[in-house]
N, C-alpha and C positions, 0 to 999 in steps of 0.2 A: 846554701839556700836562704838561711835568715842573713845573712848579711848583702846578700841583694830587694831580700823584700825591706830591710831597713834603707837602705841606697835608691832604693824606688818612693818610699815613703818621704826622703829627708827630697828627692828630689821634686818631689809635687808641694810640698810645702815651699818649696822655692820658688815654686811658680807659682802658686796659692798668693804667698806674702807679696813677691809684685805686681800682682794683679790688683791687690785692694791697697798698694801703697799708689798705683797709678789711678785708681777707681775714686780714690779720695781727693786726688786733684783735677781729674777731668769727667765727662761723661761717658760712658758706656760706650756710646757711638765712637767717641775720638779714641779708645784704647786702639791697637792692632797686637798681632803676636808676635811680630817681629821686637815691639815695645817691651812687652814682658819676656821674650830672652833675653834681650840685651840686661836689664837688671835683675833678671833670676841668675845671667852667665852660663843660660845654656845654649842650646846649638837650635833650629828653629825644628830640625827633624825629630827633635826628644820629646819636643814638647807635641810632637803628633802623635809620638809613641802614645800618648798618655790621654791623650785631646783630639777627638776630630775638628774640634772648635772652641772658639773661647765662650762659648754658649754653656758649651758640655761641661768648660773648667767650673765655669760662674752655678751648673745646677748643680753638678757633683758637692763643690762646697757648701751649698744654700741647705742641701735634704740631709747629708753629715749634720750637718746644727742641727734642724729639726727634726732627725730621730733623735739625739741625744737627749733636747729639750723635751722631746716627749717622752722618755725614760725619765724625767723628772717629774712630767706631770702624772706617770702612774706611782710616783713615789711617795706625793701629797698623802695627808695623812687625812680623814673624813674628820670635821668642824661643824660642831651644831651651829650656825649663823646666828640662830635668838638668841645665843648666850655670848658675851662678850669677856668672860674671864680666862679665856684662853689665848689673847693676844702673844705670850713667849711662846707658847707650843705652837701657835701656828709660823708665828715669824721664824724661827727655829727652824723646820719644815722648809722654807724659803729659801736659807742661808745656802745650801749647795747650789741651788739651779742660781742665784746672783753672781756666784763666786764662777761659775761658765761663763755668764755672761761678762763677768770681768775680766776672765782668763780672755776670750778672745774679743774684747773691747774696740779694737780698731775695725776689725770685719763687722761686728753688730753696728758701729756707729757707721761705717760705710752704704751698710746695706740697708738702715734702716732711717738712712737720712732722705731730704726731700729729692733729691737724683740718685738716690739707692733706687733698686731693682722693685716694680712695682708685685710683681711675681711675688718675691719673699715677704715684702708689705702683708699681702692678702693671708701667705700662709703663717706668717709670725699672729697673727690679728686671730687666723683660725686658729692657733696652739693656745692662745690665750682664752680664747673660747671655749675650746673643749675644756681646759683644765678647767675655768671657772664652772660651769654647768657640770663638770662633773664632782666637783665639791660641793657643790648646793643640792645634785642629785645624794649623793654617797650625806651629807650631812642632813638629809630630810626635811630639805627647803621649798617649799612649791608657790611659786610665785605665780601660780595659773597662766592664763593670758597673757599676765606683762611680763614674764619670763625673758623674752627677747629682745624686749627695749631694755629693762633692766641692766640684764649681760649687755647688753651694745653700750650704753655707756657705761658700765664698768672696763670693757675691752679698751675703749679711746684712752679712757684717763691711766689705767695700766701701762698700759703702751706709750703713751705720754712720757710718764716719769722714768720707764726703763732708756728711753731716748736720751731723754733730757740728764738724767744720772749717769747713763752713759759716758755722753758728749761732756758734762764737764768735768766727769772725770776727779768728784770733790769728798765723794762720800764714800762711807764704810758694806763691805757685804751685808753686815747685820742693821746699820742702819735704811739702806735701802729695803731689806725685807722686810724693817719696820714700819716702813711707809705704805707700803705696797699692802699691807697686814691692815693696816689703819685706812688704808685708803677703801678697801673691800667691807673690815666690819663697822666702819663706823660711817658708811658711805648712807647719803638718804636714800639712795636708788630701794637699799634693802628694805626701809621704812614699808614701801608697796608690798613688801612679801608678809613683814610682820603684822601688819594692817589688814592681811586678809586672816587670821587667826580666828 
């Protein structure tokens, strides 16, 4: 019994990994499933076994991430926002959910490129959101009314540099938490929340 649910696992990873090796050089539209057996090496009836579509491969993988990502965002640790001496506890905090996102680096940079999947755009942008608003809620932040402009551009510029760190591929776990940590408290957007004090 485990050693077919292992055999079923190592076999959808197979077709997982050629989908986003073929997603990275073409469009969505141009993939077929006949494409992805041929470089997964399997038979095209396995991959139905598994698939009614390559719709179903592409959600299956997209909501896998984002539950896990969102097992990180309830793992955040609550941060008073007006105080700023806790940039290492927060970055610190960070360091696992980057190092997922490093772990599976080529699917985030496929999916979350300008011909990645708009679907996961929207929901990546929402995970980034709820975490944020919910650290500012849990850290006792009330940015009344601008609340939602606030978060929105904090959202873009996040999403920005997890793309961007991503894609080239240059820097450390911990120092992209650090940016990401820096980019949030020391961001002016917060200025609006401390100003209503």
């Amino acid at each position: 019994m485990g050693y077919n649910l292992e055999k079923q696992k190592r076999t959808k990873k197979r077709m997982e990994d050629a989908f986003i090796q073929l997603y990275k050089d073409n469009n969505y539209e141009k993939i077929t499933v006949q494409q992805i057996c041929r470089k997964a090496g399997i038979h095209r009836s396995t991959f139905y076994l598994y698939y009614g579509n390559m719709e179903m491969l592409l959600r299956e993988l997209e909501d896998r991430l984002l539950e896990k990502l969102q097992e990180y965002n309830h793992a955040l640790h609550p941060f008073d926002f007006r105080k700023t001496n806790h940039h290492g506890e927060a970055t610190a905090s960070l360091v696992p959910m980057v190092r997922f996102f490093l772990e599976h680096r080529l699917t985030f940079v496929v999916l979350m490129s300008p011909h990645g999947d708009p679907y996961f755009h929207r929901k990546l942008q929402r995970w980034i959101w709820d975490g944020l608003v919910w650290s500012l809620h849990r850290g006792n932040f009330n940015m009344g009314p601008y609340q939602h402009y606030v978060v929105e551009g904090l959202v873009s510029a996040v999403f920005t540099l997890l793309e961007q760190s991503l894609e080239k591929n240059e820097l450390e776990p911990k120092e992209i938490a650090w940016m990401i940590t820096k980019m949030i408290f020391g961001s002016p957007f917060l200025e609006v929340g401390k100003r209503r004090d």
